[in-house]
C-alpha positions as CSV (number, residue, x, y, z in Angstrom):
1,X,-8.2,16.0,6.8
2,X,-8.1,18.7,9.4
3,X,-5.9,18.8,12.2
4,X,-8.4,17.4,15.3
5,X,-9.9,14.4,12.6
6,X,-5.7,13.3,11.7
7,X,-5.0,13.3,15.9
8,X,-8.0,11.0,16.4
9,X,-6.9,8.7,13.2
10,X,-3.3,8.8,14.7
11,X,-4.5,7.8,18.4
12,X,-6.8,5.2,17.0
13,X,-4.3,3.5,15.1
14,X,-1.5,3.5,17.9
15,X,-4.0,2.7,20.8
16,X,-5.8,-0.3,18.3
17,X,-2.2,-1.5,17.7
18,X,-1.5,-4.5,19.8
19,X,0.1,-8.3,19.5
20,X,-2.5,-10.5,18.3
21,X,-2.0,-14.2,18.8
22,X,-5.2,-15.8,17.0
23,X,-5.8,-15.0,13.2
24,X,-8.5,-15.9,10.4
25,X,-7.2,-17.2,7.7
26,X,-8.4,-14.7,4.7
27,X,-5.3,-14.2,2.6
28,X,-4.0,-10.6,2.4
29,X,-3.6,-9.0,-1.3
30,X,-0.3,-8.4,-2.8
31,X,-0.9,-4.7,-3.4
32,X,-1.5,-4.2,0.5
33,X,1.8,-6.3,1.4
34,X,3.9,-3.8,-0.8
35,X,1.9,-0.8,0.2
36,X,2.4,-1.6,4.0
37,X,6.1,-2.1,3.5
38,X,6.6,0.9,1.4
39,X,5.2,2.8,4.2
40,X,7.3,1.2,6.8
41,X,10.6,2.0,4.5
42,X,9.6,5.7,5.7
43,X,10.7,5.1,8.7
44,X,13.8,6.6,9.9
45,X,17.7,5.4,10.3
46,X,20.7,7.0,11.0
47,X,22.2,8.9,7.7
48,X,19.2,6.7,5.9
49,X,21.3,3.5,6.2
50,X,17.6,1.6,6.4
51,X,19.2,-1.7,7.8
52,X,16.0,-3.6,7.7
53,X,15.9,-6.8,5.0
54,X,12.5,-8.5,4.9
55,X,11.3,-12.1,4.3
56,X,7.6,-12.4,3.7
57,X,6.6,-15.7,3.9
58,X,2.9,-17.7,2.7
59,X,1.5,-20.2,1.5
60,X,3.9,-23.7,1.4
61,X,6.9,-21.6,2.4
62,X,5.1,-20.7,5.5
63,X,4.5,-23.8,6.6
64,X,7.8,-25.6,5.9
65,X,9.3,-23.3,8.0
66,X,6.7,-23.8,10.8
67,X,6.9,-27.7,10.4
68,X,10.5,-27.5,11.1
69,X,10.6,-25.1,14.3
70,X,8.0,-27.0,15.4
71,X,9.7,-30.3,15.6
72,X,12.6,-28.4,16.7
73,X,10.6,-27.3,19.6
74,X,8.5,-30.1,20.4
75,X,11.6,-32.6,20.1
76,X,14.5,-30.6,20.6
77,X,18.3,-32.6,19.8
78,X,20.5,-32.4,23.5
79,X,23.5,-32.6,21.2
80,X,22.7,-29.3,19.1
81,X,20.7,-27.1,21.6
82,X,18.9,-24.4,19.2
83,X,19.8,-21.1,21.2
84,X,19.8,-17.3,20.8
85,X,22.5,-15.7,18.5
86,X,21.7,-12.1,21.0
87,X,20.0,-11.5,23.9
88,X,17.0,-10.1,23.3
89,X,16.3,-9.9,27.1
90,X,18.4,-9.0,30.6
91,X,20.4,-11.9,31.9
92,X,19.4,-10.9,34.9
93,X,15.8,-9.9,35.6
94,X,15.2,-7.5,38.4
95,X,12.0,-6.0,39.2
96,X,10.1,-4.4,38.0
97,X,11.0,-5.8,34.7
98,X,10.8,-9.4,35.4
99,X,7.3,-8.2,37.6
100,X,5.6,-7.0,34.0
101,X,6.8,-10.1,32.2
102,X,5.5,-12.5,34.6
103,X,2.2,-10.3,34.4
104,X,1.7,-10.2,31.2
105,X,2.6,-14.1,30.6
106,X,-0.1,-15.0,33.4
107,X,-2.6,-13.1,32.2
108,X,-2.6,-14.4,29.2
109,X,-2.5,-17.9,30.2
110,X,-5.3,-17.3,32.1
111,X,-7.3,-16.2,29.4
112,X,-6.9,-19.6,28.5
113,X,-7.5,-21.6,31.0
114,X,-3.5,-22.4,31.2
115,X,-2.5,-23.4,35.2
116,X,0.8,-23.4,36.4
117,X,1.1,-26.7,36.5
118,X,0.3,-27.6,33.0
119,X,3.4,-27.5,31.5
120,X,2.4,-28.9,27.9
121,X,-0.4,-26.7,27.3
122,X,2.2,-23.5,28.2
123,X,5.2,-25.6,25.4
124,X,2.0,-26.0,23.3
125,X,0.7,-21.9,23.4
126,X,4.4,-21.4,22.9
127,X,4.7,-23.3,20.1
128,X,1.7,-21.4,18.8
129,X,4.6,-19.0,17.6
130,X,6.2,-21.1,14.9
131,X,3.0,-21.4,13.1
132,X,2.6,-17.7,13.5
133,X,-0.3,-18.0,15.4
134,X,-2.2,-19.2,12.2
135,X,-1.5,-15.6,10.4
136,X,-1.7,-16.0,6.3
137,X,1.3,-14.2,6.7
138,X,4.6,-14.4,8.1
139,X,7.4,-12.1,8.0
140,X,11.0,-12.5,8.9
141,X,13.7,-9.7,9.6
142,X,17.1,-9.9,8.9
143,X,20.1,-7.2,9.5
144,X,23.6,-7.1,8.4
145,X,26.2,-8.6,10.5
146,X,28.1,-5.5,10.6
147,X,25.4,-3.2,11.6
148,X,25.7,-1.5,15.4
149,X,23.3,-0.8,18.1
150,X,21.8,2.3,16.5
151,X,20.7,0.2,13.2
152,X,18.9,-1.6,15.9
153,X,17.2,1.4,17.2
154,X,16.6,2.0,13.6
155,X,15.4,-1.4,13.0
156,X,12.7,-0.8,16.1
157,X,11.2,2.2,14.4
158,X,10.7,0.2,11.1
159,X,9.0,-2.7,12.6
160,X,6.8,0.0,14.5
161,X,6.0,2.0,11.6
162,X,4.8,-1.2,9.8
163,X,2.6,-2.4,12.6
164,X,0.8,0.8,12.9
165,X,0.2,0.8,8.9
166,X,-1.0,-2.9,9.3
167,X,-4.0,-1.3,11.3
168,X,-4.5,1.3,8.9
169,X,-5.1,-1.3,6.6
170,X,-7.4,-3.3,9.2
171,X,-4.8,-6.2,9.7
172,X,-3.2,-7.1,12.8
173,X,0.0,-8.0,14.1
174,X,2.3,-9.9,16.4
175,X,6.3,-9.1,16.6
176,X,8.1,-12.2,17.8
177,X,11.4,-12.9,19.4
178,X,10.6,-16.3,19.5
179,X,11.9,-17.4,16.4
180,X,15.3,-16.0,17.1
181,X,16.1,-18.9,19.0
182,X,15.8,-21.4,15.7
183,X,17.9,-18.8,13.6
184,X,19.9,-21.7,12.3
185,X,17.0,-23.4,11.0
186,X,15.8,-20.0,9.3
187,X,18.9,-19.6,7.5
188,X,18.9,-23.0,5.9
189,X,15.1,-22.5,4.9
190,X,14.8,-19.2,3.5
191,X,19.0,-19.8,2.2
192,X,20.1,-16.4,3.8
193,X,23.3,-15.1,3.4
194,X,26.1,-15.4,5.9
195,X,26.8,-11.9,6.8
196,X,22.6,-11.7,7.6
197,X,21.7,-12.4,11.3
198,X,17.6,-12.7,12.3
199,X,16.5,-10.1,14.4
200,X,12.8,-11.2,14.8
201,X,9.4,-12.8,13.2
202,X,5.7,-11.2,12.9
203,X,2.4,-12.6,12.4
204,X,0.3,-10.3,9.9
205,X,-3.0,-11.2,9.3
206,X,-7.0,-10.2,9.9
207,X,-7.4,-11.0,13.8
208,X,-9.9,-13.4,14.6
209,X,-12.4,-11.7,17.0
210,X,-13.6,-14.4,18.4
211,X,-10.8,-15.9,20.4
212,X,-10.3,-15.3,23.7
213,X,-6.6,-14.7,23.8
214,X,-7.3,-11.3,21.6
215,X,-9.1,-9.9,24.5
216,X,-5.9,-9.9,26.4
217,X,-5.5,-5.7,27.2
218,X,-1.2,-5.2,28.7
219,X,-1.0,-2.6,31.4
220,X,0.7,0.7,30.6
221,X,2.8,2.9,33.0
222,X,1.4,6.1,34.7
223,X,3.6,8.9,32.8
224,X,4.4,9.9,36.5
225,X,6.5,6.5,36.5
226,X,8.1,7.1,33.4
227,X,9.0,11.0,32.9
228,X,10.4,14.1,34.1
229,X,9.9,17.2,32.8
230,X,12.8,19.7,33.2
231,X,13.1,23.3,32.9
């Protein structure tokens, strides 16, 4: 492939790549699931300590796990709040972080017809999470306890790397911090070791075209807003 034709793949695949939150349900081979991940192993980490640890869940397994966030979610215990084990997001939003969020979140619950003031069909979209949106596939990360911030940063790059080879592939993806909240659950269902601590879940699957909520497009920054060039 010659230089201009391996740009254009490359910028298809990146701009194509987006969080998809409606799936068919056509079951993805076995070969592409170990190919895709092989290719995201590639992806860098400080002195190769590839932190990454990866739960791919289908089939029954799937949807025990989903069953039990669900209830979680839908009935959740005052005495045993389920609740973040890190902050994924600022404790304090300030704009124009909290301005993007509220965007995006709008936008996409106008999409579907969602008001403001319909606060169970917002917990029900939300909910649309644990069942990973319907994906034949659901993944779960994990990363050592002991691991710092930079595994994290490495952890990033690995869970980008395997989005983008998702799309090479034709399947699509959603990354989701929602399940981190119902880590405890998690553990007990997929019997994870102590010393491992979820960082996230993903959806991975063939989108479904036809829903509306796939036609949601999220608004980049100028690259006036966002870099300076020195010399």
């Amino acid at each position: 492939m010659d230089t201009k034709a391996t740009q254009q793949a490359i910028e298809h695949v990146i701009h194509s790549r987006r969080s998809v939150r409606a799936f068919k349900p056509d079951a993805v081979p076995q070969e592409i699931l170990e190919a895709l991940l092989s290719l995201a192993a590639r992806a860098p980490s400080g002195t190769n300590t590839q932190p990454w640890k990866v739960y791919v869940l289908q089939g029954q397994a799937k949807e025990r796990l989903s069953q039990r966030i669900l209830d979680a979610h839908h009935q959740p215990d005052p005495a045993s709040p389920h609740t973040e084990e890190y902050h994924y997001y600022p404790q304090q939003w300030v704009s124009p972080y909290v301005d993007r969020r509220r965007k995006v979140g709008w936008d996409l619950y106008q999409l579907l017809g969602l008001t403001r003031d319909n606060k169970a069909g917002m917990h029900a979209q939300h909910g649309r999470n644990y069942q990973f949106f319907d994906a034949p596939v659901g993944l779960i990360f994990t990363i050592d306890r002991i691991m710092e911030q930079g595994s994290w940063l490495d952890y990033g790059m690995f869970l980008q790397t395997l989005m983008l080879a998702a799309r090479g592939f034709g399947l699509d993806t959603c990354p989701q911090a929602a399940f981190t909240q119902y880590h405890r659950i998690i553990a007990e269902e997929l019997a994870l070791p102590e010393q491992e601590m979820v960082v996230c879940g993903m959806s991975l699957g063939y989108a479904d075209p036809g829903k509306v909520e796939n036609t949601l497009e999220t608004e980049r920054m100028a690259l006036s807003e966002f870099v300076r060039f020195v010399a």
